[in-house]
Backbone as XML, in Angstrom:
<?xml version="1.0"?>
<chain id="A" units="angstrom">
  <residue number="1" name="UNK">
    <atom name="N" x="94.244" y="88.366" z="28.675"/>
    <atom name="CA" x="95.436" y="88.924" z="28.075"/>
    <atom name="C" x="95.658" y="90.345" z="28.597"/>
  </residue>
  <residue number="2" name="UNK">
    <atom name="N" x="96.773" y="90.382" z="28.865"/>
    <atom name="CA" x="97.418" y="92.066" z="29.216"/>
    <atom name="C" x="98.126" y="92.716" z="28.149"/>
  </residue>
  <residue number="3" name="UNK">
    <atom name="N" x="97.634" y="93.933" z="27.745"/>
    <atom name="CA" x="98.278" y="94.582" z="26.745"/>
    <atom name="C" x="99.090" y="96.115" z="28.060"/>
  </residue>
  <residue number="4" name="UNK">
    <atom name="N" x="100.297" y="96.628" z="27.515"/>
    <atom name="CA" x="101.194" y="98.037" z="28.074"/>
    <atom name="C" x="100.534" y="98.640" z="27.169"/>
  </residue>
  <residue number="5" name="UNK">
    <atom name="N" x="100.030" y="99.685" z="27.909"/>
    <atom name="CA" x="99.839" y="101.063" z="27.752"/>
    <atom name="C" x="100.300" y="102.640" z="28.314"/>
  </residue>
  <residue number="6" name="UNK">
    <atom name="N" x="99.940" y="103.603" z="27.928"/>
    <atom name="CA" x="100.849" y="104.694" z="28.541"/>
    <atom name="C" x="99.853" y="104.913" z="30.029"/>
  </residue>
  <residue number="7" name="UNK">
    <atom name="N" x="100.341" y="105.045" z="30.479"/>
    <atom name="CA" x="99.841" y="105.624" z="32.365"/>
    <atom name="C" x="99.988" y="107.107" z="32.391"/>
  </residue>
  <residue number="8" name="UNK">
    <atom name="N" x="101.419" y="107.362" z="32.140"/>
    <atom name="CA" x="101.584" y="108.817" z="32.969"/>
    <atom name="C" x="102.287" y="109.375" z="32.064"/>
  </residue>
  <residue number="9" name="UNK">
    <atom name="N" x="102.437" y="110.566" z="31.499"/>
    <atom name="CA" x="103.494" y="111.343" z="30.931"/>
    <atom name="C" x="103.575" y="112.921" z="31.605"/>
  </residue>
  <residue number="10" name="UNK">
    <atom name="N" x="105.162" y="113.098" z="31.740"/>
    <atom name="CA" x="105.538" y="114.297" z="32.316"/>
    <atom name="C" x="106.218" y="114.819" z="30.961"/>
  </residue>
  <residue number="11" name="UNK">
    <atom name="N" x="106.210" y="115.863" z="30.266"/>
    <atom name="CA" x="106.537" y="116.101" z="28.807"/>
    <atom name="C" x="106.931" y="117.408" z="28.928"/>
  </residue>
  <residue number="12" name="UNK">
    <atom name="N" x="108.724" y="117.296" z="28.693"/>
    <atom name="CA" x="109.376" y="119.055" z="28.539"/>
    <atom name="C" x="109.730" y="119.212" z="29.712"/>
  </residue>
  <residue number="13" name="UNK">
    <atom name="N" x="110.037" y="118.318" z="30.769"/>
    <atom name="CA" x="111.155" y="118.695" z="32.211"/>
    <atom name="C" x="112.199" y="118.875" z="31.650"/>
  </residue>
  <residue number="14" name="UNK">
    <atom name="N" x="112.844" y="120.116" z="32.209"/>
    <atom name="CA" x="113.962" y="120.830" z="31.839"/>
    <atom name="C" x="114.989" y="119.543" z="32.692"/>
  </residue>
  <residue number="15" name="UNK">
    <atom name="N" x="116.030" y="119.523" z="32.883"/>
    <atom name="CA" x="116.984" y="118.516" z="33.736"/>
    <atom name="C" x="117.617" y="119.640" z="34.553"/>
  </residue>
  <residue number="16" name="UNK">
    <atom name="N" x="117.697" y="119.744" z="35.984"/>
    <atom name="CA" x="118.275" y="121.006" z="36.681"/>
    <atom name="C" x="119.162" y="120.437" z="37.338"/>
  </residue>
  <residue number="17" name="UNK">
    <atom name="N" x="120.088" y="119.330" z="37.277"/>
    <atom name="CA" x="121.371" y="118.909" z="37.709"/>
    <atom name="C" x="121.638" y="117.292" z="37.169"/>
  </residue>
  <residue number="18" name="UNK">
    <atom name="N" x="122.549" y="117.096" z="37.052"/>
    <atom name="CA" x="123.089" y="115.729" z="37.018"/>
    <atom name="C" x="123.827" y="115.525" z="38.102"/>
  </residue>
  <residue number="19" name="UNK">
    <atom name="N" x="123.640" y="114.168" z="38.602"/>
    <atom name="CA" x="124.676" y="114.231" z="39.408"/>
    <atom name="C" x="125.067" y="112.846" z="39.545"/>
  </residue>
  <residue number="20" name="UNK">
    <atom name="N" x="126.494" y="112.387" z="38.706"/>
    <atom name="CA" x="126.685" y="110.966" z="38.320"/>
    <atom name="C" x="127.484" y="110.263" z="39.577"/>
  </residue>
  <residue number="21" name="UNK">
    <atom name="N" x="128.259" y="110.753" z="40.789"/>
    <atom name="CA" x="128.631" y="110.193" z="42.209"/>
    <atom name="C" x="127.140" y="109.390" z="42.844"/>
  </residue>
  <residue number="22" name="UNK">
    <atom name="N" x="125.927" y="109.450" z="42.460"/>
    <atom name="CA" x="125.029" y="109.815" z="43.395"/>
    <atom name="C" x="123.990" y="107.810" z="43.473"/>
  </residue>
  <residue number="23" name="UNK">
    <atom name="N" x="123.898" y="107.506" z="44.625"/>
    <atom name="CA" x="122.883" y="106.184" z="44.508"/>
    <atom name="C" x="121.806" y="106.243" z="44.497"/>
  </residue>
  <residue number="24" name="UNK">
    <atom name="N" x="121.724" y="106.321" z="42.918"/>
    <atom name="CA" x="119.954" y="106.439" z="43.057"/>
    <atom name="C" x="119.855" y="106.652" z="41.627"/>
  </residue>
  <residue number="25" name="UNK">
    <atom name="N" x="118.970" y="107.331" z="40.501"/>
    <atom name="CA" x="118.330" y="107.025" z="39.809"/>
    <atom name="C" x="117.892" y="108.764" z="38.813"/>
  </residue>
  <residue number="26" name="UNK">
    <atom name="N" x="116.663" y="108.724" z="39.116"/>
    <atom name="CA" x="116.058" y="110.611" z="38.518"/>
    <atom name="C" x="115.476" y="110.912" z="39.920"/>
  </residue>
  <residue number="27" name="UNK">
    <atom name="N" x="116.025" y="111.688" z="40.212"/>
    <atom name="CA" x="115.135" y="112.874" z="41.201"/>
    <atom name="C" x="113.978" y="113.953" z="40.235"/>
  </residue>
  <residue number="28" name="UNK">
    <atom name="N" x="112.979" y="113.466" z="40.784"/>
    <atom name="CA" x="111.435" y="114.075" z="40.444"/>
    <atom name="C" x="110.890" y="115.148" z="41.610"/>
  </residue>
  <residue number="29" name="UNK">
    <atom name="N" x="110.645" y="116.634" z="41.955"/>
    <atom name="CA" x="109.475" y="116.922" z="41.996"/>
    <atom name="C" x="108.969" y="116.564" z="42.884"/>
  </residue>
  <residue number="30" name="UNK">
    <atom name="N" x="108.510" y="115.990" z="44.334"/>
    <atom name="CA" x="107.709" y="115.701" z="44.886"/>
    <atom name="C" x="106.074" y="116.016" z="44.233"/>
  </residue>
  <residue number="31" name="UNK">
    <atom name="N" x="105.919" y="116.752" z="44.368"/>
    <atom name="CA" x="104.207" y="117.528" z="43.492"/>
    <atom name="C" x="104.106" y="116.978" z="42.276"/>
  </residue>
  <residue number="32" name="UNK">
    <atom name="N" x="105.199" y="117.332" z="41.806"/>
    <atom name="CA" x="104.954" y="116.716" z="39.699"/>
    <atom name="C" x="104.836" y="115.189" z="40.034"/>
  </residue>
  <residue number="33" name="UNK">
    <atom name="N" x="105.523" y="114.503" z="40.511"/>
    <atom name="CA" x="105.070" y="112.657" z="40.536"/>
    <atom name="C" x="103.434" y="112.721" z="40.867"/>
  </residue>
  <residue number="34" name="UNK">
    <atom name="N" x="103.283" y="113.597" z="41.842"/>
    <atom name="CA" x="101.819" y="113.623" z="42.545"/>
    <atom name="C" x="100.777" y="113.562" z="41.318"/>
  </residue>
  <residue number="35" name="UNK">
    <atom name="N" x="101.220" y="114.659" z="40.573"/>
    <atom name="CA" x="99.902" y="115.610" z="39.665"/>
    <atom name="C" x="100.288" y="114.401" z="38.734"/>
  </residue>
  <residue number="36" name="UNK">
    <atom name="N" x="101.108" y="113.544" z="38.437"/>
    <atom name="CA" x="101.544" y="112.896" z="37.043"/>
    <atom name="C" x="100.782" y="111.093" z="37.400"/>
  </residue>
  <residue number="37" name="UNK">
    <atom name="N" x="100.719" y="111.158" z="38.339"/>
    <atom name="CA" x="100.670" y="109.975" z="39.429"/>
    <atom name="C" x="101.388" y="108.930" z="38.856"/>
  </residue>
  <residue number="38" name="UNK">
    <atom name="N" x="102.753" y="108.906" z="39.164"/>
    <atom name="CA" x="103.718" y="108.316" z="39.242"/>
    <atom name="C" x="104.130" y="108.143" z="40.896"/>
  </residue>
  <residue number="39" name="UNK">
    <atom name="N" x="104.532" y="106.729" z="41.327"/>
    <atom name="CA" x="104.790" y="106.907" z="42.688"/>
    <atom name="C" x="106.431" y="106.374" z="42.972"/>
  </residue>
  <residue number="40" name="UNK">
    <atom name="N" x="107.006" y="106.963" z="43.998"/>
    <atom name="CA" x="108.678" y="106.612" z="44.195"/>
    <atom name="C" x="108.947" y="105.539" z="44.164"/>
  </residue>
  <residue number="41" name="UNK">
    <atom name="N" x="109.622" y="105.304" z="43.044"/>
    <atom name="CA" x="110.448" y="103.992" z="42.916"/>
    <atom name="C" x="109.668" y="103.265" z="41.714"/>
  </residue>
  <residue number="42" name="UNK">
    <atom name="N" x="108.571" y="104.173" z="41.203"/>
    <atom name="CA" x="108.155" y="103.191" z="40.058"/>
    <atom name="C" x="108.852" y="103.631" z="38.640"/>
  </residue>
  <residue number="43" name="UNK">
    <atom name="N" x="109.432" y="102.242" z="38.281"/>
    <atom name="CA" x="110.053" y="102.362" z="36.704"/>
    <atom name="C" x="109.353" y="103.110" z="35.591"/>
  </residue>
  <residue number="44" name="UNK">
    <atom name="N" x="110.261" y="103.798" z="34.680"/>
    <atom name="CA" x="109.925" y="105.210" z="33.845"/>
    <atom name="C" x="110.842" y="105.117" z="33.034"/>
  </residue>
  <residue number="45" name="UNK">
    <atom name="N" x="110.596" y="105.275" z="31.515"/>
    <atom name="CA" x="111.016" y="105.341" z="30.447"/>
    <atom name="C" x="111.633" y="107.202" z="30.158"/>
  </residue>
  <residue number="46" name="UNK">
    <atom name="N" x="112.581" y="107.272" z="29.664"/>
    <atom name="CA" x="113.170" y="108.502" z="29.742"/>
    <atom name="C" x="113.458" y="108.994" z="28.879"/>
  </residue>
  <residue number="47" name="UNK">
    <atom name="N" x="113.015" y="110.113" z="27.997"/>
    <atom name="CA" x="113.511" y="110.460" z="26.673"/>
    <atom name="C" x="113.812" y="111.770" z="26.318"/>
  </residue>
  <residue number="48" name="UNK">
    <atom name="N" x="115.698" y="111.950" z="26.080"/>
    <atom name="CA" x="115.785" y="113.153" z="25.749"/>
    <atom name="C" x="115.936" y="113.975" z="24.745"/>
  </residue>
  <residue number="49" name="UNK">
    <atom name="N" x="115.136" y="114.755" z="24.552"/>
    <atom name="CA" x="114.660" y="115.480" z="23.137"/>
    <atom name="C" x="115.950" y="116.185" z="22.554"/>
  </residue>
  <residue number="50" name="UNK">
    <atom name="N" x="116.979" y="116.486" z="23.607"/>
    <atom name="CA" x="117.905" y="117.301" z="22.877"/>
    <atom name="C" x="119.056" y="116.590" z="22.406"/>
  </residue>
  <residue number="51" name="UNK">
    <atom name="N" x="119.176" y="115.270" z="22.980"/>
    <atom name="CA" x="120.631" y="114.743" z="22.234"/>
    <atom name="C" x="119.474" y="112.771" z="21.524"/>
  </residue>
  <residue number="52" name="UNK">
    <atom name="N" x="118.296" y="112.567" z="21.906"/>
    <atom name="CA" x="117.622" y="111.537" z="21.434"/>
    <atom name="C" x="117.895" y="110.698" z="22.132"/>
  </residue>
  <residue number="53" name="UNK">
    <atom name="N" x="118.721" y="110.244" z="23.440"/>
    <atom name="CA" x="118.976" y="109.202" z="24.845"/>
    <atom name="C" x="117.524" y="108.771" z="24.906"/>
  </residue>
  <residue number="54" name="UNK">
    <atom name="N" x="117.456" y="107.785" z="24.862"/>
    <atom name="CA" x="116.129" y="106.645" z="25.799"/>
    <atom name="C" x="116.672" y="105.851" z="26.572"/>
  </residue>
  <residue number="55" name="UNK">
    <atom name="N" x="116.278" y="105.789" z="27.867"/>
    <atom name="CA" x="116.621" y="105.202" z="28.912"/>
    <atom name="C" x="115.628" y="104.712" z="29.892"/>
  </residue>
  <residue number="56" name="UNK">
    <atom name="N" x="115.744" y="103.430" z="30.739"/>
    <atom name="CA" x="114.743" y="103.564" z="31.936"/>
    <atom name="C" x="115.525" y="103.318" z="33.267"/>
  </residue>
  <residue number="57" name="UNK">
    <atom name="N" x="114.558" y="103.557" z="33.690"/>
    <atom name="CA" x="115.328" y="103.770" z="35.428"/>
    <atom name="C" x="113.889" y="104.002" z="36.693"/>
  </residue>
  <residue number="58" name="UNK">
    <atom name="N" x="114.379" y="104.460" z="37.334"/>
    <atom name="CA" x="113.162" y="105.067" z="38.515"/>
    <atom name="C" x="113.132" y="106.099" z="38.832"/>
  </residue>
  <residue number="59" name="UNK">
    <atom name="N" x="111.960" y="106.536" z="39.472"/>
    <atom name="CA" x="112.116" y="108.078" z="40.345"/>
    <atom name="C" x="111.899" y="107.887" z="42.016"/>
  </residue>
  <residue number="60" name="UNK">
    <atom name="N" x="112.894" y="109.476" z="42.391"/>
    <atom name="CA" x="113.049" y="109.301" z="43.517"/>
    <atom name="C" x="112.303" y="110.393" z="43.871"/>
  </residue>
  <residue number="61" name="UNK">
    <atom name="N" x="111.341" y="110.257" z="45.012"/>
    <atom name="CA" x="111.024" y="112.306" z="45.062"/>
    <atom name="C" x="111.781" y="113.033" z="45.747"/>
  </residue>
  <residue number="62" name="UNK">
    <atom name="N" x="111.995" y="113.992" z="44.849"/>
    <atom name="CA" x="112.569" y="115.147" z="45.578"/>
    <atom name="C" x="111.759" y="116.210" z="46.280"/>
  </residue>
  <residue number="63" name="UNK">
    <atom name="N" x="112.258" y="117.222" z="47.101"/>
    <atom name="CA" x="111.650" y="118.096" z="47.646"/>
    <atom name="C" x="110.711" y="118.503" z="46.790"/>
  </residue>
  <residue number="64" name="UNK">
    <atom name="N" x="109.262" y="118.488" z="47.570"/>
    <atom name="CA" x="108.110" y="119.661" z="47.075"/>
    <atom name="C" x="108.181" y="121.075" z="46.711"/>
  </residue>
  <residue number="65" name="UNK">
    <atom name="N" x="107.841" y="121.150" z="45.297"/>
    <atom name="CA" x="108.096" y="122.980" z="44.990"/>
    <atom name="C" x="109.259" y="123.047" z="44.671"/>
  </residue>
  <residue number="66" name="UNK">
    <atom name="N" x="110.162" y="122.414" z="44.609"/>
    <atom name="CA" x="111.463" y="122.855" z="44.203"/>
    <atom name="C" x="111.572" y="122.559" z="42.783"/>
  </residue>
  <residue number="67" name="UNK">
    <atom name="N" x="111.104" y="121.977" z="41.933"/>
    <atom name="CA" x="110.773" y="121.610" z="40.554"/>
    <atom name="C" x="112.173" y="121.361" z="39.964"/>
  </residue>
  <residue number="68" name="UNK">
    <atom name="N" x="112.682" y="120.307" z="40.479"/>
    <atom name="CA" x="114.057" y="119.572" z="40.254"/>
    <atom name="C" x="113.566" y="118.070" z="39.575"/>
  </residue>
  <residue number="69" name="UNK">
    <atom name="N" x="114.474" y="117.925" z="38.512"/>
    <atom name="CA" x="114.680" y="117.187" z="38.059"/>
    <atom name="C" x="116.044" y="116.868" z="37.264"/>
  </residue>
  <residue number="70" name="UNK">
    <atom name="N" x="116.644" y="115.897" z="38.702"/>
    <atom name="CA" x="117.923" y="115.715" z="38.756"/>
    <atom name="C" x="118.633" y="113.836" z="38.125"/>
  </residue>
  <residue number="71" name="UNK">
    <atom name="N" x="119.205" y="113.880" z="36.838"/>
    <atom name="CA" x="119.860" y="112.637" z="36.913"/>
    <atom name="C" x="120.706" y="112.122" z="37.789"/>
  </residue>
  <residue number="72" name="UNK">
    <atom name="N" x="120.386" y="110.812" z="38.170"/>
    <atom name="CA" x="122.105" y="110.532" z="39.216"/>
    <atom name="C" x="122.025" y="109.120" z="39.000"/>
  </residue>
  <residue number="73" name="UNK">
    <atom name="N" x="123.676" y="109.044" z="39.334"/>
    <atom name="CA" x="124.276" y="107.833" z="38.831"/>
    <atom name="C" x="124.436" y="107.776" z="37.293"/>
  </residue>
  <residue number="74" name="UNK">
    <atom name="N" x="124.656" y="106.243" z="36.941"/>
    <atom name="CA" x="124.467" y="106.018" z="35.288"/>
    <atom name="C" x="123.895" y="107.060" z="34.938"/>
  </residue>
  <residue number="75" name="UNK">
    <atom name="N" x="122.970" y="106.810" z="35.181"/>
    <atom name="CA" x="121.607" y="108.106" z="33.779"/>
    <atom name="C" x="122.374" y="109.794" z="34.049"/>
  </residue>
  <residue number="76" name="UNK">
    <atom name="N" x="122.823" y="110.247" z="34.658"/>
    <atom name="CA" x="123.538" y="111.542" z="34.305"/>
    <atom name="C" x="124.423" y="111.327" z="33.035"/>
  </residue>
  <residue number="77" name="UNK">
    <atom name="N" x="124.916" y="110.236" z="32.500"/>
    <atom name="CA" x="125.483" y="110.437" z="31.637"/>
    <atom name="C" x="124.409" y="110.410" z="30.369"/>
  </residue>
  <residue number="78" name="UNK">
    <atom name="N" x="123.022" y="110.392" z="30.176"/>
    <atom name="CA" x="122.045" y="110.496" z="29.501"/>
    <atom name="C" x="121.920" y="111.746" z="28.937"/>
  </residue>
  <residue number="79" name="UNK">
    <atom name="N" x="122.166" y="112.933" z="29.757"/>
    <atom name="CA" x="121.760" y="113.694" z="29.694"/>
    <atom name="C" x="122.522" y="115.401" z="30.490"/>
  </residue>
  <residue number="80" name="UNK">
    <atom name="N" x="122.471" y="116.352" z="30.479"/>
    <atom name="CA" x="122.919" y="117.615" z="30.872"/>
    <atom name="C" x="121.877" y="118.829" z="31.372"/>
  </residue>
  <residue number="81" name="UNK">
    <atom name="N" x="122.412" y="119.377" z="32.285"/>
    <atom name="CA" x="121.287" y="120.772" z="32.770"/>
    <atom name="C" x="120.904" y="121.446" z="31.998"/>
  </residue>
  <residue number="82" name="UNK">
    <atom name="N" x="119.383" y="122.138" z="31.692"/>
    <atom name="CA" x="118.605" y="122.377" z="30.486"/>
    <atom name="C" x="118.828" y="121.134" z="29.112"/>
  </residue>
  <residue number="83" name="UNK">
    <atom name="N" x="118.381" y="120.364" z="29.665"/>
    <atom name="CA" x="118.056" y="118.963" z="28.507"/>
    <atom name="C" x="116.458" y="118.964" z="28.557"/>
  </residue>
  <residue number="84" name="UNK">
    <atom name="N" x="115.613" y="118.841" z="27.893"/>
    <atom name="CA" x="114.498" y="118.238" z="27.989"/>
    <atom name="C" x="114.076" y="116.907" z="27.106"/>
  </residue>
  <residue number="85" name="UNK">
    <atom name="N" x="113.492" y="116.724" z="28.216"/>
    <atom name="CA" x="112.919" y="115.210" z="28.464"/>
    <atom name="C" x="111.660" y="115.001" z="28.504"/>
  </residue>
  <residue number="86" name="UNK">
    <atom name="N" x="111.271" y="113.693" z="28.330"/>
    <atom name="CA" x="109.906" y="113.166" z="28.590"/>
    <atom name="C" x="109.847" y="112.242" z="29.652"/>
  </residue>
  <residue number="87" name="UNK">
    <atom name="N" x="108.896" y="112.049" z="30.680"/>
    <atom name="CA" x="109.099" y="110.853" z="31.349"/>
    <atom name="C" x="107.960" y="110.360" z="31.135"/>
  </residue>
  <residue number="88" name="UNK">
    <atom name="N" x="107.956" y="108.716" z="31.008"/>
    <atom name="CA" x="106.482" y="107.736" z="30.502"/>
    <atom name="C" x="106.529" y="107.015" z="31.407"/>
  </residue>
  <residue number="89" name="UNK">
    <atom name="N" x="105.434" y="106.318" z="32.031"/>
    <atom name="CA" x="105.386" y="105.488" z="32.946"/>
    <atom name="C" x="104.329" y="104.276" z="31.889"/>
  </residue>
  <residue number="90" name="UNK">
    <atom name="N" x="104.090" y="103.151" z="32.412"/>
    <atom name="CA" x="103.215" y="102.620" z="31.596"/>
    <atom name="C" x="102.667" y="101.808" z="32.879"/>
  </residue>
  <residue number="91" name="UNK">
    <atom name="N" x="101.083" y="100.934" z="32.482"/>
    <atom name="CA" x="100.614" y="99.562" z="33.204"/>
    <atom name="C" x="99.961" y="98.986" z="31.853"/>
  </residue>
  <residue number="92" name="UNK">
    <atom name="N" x="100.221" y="97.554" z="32.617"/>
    <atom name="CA" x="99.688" y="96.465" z="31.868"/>
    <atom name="C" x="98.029" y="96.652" z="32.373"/>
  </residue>
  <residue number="93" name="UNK">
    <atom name="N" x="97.284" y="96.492" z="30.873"/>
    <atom name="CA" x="95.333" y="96.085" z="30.905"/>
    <atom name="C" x="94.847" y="95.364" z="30.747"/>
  </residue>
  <residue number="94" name="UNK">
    <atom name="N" x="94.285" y="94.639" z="31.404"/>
    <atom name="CA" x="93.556" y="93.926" z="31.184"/>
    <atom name="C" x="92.454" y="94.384" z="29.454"/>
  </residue>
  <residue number="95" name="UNK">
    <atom name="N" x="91.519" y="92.962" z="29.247"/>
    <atom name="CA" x="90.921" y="93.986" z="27.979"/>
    <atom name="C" x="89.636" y="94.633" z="28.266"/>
  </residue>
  <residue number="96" name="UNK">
    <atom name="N" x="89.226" y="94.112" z="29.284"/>
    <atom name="CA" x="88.334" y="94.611" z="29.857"/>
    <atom name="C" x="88.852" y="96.654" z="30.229"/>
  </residue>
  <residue number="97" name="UNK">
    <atom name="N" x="89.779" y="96.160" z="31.282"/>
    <atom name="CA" x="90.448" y="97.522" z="31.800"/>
    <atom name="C" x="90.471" y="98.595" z="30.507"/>
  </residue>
  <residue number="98" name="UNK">
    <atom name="N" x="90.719" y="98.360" z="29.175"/>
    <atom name="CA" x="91.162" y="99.192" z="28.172"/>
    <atom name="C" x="90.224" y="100.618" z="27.733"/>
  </residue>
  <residue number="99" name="UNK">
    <atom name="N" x="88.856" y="99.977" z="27.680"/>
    <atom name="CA" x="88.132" y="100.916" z="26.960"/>
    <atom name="C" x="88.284" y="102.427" z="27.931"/>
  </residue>
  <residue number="100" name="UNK">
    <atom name="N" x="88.183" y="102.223" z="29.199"/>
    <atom name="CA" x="87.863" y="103.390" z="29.966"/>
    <atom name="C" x="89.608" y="103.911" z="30.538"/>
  </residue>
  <residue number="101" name="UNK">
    <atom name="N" x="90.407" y="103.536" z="29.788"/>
    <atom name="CA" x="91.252" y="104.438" z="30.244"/>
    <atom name="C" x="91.860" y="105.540" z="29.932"/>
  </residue>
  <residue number="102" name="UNK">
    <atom name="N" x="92.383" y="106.146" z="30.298"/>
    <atom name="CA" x="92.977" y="107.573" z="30.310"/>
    <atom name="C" x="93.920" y="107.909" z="31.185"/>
  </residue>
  <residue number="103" name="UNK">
    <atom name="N" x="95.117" y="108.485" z="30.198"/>
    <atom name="CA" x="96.344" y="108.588" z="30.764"/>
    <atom name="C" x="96.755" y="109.981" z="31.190"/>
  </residue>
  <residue number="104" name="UNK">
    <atom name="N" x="97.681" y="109.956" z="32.223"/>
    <atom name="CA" x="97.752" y="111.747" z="32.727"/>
    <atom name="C" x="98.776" y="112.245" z="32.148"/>
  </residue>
  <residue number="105" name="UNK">
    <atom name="N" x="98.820" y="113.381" z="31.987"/>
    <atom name="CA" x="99.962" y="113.922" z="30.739"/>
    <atom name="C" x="99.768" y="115.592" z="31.333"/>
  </residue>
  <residue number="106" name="UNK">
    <atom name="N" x="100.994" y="115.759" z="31.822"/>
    <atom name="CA" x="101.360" y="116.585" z="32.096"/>
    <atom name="C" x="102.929" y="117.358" z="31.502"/>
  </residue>
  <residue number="107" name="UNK">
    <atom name="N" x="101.801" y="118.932" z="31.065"/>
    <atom name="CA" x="102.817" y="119.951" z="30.300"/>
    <atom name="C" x="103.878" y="120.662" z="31.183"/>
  </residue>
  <residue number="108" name="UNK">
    <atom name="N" x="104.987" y="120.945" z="30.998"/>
    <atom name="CA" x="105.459" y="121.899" z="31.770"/>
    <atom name="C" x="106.363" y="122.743" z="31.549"/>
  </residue>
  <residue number="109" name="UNK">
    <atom name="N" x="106.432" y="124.444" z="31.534"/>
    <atom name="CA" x="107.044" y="125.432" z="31.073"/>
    <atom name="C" x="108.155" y="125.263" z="31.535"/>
  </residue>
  <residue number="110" name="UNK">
    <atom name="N" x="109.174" y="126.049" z="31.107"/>
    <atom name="CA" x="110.907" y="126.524" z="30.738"/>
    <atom name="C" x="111.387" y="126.058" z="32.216"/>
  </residue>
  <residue number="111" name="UNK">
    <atom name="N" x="110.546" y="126.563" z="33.196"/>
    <atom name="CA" x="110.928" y="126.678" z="34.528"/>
    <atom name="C" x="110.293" y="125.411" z="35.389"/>
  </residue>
  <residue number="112" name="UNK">
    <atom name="N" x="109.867" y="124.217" z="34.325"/>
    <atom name="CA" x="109.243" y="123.256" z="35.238"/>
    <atom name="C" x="108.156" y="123.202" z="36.156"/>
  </residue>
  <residue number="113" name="UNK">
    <atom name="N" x="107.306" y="124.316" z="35.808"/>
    <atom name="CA" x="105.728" y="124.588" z="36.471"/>
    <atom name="C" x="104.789" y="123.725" z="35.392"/>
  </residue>
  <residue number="114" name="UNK">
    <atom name="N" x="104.193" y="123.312" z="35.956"/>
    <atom name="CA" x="102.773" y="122.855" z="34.917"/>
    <atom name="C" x="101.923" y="123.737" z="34.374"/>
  </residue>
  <residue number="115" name="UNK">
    <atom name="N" x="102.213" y="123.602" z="33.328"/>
    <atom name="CA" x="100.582" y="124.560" z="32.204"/>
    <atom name="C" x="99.701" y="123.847" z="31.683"/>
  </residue>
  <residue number="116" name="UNK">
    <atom name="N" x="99.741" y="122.505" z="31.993"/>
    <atom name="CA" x="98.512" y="121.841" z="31.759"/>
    <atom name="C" x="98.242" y="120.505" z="32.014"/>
  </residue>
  <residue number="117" name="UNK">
    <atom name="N" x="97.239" y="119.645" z="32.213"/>
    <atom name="CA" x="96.886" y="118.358" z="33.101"/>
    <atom name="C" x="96.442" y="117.928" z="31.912"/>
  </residue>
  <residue number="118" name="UNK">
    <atom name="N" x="96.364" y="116.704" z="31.581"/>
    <atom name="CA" x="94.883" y="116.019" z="30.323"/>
    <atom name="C" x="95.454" y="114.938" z="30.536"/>
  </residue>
  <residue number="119" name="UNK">
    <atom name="N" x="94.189" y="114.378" z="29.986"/>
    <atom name="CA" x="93.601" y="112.589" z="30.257"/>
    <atom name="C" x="93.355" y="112.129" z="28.861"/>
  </residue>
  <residue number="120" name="UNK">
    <atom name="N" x="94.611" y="112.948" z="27.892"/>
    <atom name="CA" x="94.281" y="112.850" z="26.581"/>
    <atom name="C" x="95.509" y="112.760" z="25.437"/>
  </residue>
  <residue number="121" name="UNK">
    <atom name="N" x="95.946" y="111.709" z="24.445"/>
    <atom name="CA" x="97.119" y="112.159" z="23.892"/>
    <atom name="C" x="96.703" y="112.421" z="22.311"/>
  </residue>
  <residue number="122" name="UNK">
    <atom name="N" x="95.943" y="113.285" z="22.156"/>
    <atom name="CA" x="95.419" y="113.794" z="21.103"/>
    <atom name="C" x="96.792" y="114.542" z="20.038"/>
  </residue>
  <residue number="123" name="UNK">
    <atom name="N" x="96.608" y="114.075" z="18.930"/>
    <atom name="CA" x="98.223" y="114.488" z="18.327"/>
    <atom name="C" x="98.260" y="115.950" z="17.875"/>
  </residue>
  <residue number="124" name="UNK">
    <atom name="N" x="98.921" y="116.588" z="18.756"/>
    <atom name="CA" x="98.919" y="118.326" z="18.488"/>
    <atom name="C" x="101.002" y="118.741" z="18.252"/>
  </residue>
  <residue number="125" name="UNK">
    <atom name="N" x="100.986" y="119.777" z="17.655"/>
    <atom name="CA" x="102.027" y="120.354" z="17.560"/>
    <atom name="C" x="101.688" y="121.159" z="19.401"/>
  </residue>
  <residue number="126" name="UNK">
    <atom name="N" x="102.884" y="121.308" z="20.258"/>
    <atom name="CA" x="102.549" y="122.138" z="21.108"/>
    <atom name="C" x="103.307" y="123.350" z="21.411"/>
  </residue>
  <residue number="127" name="UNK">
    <atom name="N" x="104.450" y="123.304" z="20.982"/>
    <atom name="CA" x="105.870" y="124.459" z="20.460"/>
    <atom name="C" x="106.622" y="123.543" z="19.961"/>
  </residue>
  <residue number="128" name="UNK">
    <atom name="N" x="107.347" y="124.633" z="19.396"/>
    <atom name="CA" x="108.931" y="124.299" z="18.725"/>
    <atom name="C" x="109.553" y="125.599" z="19.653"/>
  </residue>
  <residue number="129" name="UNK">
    <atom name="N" x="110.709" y="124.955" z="19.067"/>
    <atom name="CA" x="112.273" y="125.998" z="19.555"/>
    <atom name="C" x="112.041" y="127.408" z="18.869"/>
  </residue>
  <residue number="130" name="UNK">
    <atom name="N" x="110.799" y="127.288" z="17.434"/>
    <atom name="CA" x="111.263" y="128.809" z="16.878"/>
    <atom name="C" x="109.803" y="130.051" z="17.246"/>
  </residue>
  <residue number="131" name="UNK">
    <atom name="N" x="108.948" y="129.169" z="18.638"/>
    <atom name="CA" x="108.051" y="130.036" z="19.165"/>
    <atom name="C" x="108.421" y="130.105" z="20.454"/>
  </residue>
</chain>
């Protein structure tokens, strides 16, 4: 039996363009897919914290270092520049596969840099809007 579980989380990407003319999907980050290990073109659950949109779709990478994370097509209408979001990736486990896993979860500040890596979704408050 295969049970879904979480794989990857990118948590608090700001959105730094929409762009709804465009064929394609979310532009990610080249580096952040890396550090998140998410790979181009794999399906991702999308959730935005500021208006509550859930959506899935794919990622495309974008340029390295440029810390873009751009909607296009459909999914721009999900969402607006400075939106934050979550992105989830998941895989199916075996039950064997289950005990030893650990998912990557990656934090990232105002400006879309990472402040932190973990292999852990331990339930913490981590900010609000009024810190």
């Amino acid at each position: 039996m295969q049970r879904t579980f979480l794989k990857s989380k990118i948590h608090r990407a700001r959105i730094t363009e929409a762009n709804l003319y465009y064929e394609g999907s979310f532009t990610i980050d080249e580096e952040i897919l890396a550090e998140a290990d998410i790979l181009p073109y794999e399906k991702v659950s999308v959730v935005n914290i500021n208006n509550g949109e859930r959506f899935e779709t794919y990622v495309i990478p974008g340029e390295p270092g440029n810390r873009d994370f751009c909607l296009n097509g459909a999914a721009a209408r999900k969402g607006t520049v400075g939106d934050e979001v979550i992105i989830i990736s998941y895989v199916n486990l075996s039950t064997e596969e289950i005990t030893n896993h650990k998912p990557t979860i990656i934090l990232l500040d105002k400006n879309n840099n990472i402040v932190q890596k973990s292999y852990s979704t331990e339930s913490k408050k981590i900010y609000s809007a009024t810190n």
